[in-house]
N, C-alpha and C positions, 0 to 999 in steps of 0.2 A: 504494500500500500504506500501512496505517498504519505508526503508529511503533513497534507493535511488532513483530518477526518471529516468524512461525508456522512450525514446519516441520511438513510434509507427510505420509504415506504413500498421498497418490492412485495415484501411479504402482506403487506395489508391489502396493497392494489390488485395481488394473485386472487385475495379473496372475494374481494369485491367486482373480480371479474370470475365469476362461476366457478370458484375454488378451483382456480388454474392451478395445475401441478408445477414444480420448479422445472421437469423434467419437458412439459412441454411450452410453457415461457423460452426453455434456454434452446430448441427446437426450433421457434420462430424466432430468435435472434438470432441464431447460429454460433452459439457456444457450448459448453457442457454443463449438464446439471451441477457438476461440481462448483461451476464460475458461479453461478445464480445461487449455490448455500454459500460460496465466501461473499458473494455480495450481500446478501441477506445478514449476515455475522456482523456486518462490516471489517472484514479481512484484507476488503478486494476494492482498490477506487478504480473503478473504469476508464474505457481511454472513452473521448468526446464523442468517436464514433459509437462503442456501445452503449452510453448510455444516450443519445437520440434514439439507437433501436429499441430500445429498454420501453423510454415515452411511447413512440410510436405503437409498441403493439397493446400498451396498455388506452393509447390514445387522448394522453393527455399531454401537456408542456413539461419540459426537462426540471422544470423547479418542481412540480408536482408529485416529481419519482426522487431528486435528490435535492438535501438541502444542508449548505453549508454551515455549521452552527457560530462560526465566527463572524457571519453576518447580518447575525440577528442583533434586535435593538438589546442595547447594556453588552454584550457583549466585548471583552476589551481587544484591544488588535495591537500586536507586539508593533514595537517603533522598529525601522528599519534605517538601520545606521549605512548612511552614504552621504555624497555630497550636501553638503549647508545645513548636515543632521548631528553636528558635535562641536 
């Protein structure tokens, strides 16, 4: 995974679309079931192409399926030491 953490709603969206299996989610993206449980775990950050497929077969927008939790409101965001920053 990269460094930053994603959370999810694969596992909630499978449900709410007809108790979709992980096995056939990762069929219509074309990955293995195994990618769709470390996604689910959150183990696994996708690359940009998978997760549009991700949206797409669930049919909603990319923020819908993931959401970065360092940019919710109060959350704080590390300073990033470079020029005119010291």
């Amino acid at each position: 995974m990269s460094g930053t953490a994603l959370r999810n709603q694969i596992r909630r969206l499978r449900f709410e679309h007809g108790e979709m299996t992980q096995d056939a989610l990762a069929r219509m993206v074309g990955v293995t079931r195994q990618t769709i449980i470390a996604l689910e775990a959150g183990r696994y950050a996708p690359s940009l192409e998978l997760a549009f497929r991700l949206a797409r077969a669930f049919g909603v927008g990319i923020e819908a399926v993931f959401q970065d939790p360092a940019s919710e409101p109060g959350a704080e965001v590390a300073a990033v030491d470079g020029p005119g920053n010291g």
